[in-house]
ZAMARGU-4260 file (C-alpha; in steps of 0.2 Angstrom, whole numbers, plus 5000, padded with zeros to 4 digits):
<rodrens>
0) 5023/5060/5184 | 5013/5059/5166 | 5011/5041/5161 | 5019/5034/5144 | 5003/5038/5129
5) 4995/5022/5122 | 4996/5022/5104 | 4989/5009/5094 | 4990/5006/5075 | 4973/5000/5064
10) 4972/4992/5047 | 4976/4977/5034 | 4993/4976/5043 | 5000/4960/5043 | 4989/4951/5030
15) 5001/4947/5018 | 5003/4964/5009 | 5018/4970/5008 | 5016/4991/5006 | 5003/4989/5019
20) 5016/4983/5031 | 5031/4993/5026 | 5019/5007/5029 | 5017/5003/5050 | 5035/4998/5048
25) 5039/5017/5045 | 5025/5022/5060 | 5036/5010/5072 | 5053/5017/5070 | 5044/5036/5071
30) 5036/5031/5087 | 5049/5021/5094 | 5062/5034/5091 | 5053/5049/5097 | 5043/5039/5111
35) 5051/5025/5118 | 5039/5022/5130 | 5026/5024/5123 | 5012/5007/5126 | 5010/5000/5108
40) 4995/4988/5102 | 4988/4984/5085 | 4971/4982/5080 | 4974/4974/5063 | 4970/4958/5049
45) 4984/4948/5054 | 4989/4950/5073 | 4999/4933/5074 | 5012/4940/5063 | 5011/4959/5068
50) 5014/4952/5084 | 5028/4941/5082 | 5036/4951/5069 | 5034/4968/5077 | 5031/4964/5097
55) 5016/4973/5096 | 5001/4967/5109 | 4990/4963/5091 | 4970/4960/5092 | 4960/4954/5080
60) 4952/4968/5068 | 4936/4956/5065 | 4926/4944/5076 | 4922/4934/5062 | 4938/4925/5055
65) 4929/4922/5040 | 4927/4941/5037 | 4934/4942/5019 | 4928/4925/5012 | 4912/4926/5001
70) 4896/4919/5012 | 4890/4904/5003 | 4876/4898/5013 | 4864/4905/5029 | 4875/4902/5042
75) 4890/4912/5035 | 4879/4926/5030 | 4871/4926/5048 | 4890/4924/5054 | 4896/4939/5045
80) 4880/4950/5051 | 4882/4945/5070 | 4900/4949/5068 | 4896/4964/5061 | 4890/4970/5081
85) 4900/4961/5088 | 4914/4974/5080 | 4904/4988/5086 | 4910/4982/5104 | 4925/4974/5100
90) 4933/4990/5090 | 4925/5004/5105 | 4933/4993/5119 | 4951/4994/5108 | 4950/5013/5106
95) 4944/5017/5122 | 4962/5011/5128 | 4973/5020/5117 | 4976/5038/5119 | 4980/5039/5099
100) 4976/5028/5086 | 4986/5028/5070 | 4982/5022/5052 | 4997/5020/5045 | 4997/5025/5025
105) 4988/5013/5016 | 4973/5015/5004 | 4962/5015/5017 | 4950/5029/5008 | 4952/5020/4992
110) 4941/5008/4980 | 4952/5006/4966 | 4951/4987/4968 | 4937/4975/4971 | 4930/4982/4989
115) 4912/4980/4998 | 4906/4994/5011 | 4903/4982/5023 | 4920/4978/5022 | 4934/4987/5027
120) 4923/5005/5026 | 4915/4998/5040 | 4931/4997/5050 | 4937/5010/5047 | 4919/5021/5053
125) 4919/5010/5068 | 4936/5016/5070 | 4934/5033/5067 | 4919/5035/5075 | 4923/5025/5093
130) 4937/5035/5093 | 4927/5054/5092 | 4915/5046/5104 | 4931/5042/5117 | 4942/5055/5115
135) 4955/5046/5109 | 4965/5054/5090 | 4961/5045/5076 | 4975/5050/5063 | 4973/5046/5045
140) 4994/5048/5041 | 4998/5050/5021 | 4985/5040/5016 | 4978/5036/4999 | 4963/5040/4994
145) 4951/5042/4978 | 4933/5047/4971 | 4921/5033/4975 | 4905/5030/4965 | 4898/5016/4976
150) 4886/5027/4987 | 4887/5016/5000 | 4905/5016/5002 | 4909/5032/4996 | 4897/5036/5014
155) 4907/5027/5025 | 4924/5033/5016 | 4918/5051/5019 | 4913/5050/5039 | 4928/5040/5041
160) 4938/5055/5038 | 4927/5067/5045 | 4927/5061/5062 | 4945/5059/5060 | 4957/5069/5072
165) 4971/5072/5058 | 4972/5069/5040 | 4986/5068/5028 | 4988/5060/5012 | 5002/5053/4999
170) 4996/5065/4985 | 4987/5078/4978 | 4974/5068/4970 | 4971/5058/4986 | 4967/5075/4994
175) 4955/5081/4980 | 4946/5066/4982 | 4942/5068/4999 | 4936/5086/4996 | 4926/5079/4982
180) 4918/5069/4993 | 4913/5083/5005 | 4926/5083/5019 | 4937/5099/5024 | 4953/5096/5019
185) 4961/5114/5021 | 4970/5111/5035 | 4975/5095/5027 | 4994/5091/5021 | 5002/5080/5007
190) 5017/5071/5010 | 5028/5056/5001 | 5020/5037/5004 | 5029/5035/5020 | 5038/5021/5013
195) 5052/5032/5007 | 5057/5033/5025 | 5061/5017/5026 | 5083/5015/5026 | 5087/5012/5009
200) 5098/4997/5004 | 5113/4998/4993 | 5109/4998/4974 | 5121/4988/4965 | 5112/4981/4954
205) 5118/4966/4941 | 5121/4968/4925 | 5107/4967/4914 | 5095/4958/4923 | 5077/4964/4925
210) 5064/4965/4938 | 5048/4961/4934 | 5033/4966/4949 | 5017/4957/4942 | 4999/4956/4953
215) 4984/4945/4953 | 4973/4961/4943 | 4955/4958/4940 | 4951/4976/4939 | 4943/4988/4951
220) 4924/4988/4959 | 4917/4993/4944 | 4925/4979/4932 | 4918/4964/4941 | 4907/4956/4926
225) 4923/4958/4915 | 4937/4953/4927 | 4943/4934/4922 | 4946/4944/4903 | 4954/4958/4911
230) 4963/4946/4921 | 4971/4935/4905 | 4972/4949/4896 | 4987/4957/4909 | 4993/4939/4914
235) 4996/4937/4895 | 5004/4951/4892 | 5015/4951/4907 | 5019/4932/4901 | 5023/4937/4883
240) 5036/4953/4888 | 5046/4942/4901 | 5049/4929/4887 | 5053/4943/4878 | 5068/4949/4890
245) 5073/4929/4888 | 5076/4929/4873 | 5086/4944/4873 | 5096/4935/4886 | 5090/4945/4899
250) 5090/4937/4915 | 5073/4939/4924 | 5068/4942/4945 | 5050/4942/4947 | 5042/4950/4963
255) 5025/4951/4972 | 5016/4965/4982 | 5003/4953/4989 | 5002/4932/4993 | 4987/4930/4979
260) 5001/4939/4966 | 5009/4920/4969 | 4997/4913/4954 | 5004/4926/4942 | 5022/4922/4947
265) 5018/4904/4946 | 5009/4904/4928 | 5025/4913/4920 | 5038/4902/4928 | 5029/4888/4921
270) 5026/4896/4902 | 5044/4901/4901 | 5052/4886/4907 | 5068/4895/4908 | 5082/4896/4922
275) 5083/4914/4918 | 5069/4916/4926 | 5065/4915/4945 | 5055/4923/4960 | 5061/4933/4973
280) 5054/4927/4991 | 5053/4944/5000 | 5041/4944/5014 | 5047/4963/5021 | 5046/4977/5011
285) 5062/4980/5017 | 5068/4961/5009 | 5059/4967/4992 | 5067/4984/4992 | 5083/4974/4995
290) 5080/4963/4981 | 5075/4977/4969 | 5094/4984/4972 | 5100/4970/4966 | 5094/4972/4946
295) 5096/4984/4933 | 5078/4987/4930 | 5061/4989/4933 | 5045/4985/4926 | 5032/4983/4938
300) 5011/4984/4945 | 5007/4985/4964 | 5009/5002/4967 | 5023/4997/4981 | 5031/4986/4971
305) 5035/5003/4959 | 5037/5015/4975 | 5051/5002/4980 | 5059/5000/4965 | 5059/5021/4963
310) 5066/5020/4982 | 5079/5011/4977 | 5083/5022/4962 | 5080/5010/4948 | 5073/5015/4932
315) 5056/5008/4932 | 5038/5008/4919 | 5025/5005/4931 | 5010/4995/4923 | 4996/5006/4934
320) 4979/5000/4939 | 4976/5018/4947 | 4980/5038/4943 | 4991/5033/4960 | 5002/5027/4952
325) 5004/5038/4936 | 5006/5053/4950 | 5020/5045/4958 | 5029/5040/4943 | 5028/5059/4938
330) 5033/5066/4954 | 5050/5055/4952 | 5052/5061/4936 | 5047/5047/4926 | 5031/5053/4917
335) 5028/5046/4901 | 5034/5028/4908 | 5016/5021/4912 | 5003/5011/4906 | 4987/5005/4914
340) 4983/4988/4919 | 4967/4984/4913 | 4974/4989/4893 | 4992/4986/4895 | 4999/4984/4875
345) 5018/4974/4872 | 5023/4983/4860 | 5020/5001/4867 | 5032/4992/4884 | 5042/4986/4874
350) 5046/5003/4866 | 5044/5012/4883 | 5056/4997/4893 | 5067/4999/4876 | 5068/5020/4880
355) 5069/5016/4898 | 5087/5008/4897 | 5094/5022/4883 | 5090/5035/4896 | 5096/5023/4910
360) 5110/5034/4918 | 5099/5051/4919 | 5085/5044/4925 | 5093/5037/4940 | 5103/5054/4944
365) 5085/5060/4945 | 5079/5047/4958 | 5091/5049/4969 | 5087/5069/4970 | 5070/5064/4972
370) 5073/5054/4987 | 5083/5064/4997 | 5070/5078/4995 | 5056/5065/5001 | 5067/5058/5015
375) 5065/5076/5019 | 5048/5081/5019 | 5045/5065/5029 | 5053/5073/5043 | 5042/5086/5043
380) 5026/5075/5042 | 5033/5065/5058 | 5035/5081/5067 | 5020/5088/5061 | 5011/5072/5068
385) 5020/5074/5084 | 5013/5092/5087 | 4995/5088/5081 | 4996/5068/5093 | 5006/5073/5106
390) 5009/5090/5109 | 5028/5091/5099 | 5042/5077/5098 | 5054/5072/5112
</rodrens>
């Protein structure tokens, strides 16, 4: 009798990201569907809530649990070096167990944001590289990706997904960004964010009231001498077009994508002083999806907090730190309803938010299409995934 595969799932997963997790939460119901007895573990950020939320057998992804705090003194330099080898061990013994290893979307092959090559790069080698050496498929499943110009990183980016078993990616661009970057990608696919296979909550929105997804922005790796300006300059903004809305009456729902967006939340809360103002609590992206139903509007940043909100089929100006994000909005037929991050100008979202609503009934006729032709290539990615891991579903 063949014994149940072992499949384990990698990443940032249950650190406080939202996308992140909604992203292994889409990987779970695939595999739990299509192999019920499959053994499931995790190698990820925060194993204590993957494993309580999700039942998975969670390790560590790092020795050091100071991993993603900035070494102040010698110790925690030497720390961060030894744990460094120590991962070499740790990660080879994980993968030698599994049978498949999953990444589970993600901008694993990104540096859009602040990221250092001995960070997750690293991690994602060790992975990638353990698992060529053990025999055991490393799939990269609609991940994002984009041109690094960081030669370390952009290295590490690029042997990641060369040693890779499978690789698919969450658009176009993410796939020409790999090719750039010298890996063959023509057998490679494109498929939604695997988000939209989540269930969808009903969308009864109340009258009138807004959403309004902000994010803790600083720039991206390249921005760091200018980040605190870039930083006030989009928490200002952000600050002055939600007491914009209240003055208009408008009643306001703030979200998050991430536990450091809090600060962001917390600031305009505090400047508006206004009880039509508050903060959803969502810690699932199925609880922000479900919270997202429930206005009339979006306008919004982390580039989940957008896919959500386009999920859910509310018209939505996405405030973009990443061509990402610009793609996605034009694949749902919202082009022209983006700004960037980093230069974000009131009165241009004012007059794009202003548009937004005149064209509110059209545009959400076009989500829903949208969707239901996602829901459907996803099926094909899951089955595509099933012949390429496992030899075809069940």
């Amino acid at each position: 009798m063949k014994r149940a595969p072992r499949v384990g799932v990698f990443g940032l997963l249950g650190s406080g990201n939202l996308g992140n997790d909604g992203s292994l939460e889409a990987v779970l119901g695939y595999l739990r569907a299509e192999y019920p007895d499959a053994v499931l573990g995790a190698l990820v950020g925060g194993p204590e809530l993957v494993r309580e939320r999700y039942g998975l057998d969670a390790t560590p992804l790092h020795w050091n649990q100071s991993e993603y705090e900035t070494a102040s003194g010698l110790r925690s330099i030497a720390l961060k070096g030894f744990g460094k080898l120590v991962d070499i061990a740790r990660t080879a013994a994980w993968v030698r167990k599994q049978d498949v290893v999953i990444v589970p979307g993600m901008g694993v092959l990104e540096a859009t944001l602040p990221l250092r090559p001995w960070g997750f790069p690293y991690s994602l080698l060790l992975l990638s590289a353990t698992g060529r050496l053990f025999g055991t498929k490393v799939a990269l499943v609609c991940v994002g990706a984009n041109h690094i110009s960081a030669r370390a990183t952009r290295t590490l980016v690029r042997w990641s997904g060369r040693l890779a078993a499978y690789r698919s990616y969450r658009d176009d661009i993410s796939r020409d960004a790999m090719r750039a970057m010298g890996v063959d990608t023509s057998a490679d696919q494109v498929y939604p964010d695997l988000a939209f296979s989540l269930p969808t909550p009903a969308a009864d929105g109340k009258p009138g009231t807004v959403g309004v997804g902000v994010m803790a922005y600083y720039g991206g790796n390249d921005d760091r001498a200018e980040a605190d300006r870039i930083y006030r300059h989009y928490a200002d903004t952000m600050n002055r077009f939600v007491a914009w809305l209240v003055d208009q009456g408008r009643p306001v729902r703030l979200f998050i994508g991430d536990q450091i967006d809090r600060q962001v939340v917390d600031e305009i809360i505090e400047k508006t002083d206004s009880p039509l103002v508050t903060a959803a609590s969502a810690e699932t992206l199925d609880e922000l999806m479900q919270e997202m139903a429930a206005v009339d509007s979006v306008v919004a940043t982390r580039y989940h907090n957008v896919l959500c909100a386009l999920k859910v089929a509310k018209p939505t100006v996405a405030i973009g730190y990443a061509p990402k994000n610009d793609v996605l909005m034009a694949e749902m037929g919202l082009d022209g309803f983006t700004q960037r991050a980093k230069t974000v100008a009131f009165d241009r979202l004012v007059e794009q938010f202003t548009e937004l609503e005149s064209r509110s009934a059209e545009l959400r006729q076009t989500l829903l299409e949208r969707n239901q032709m996602n829901a459907q290539r996803l099926k094909d990615q899951f089955a595509a995934l099933s012949a390429a891991l496992f030899g075809g579903a069940r």
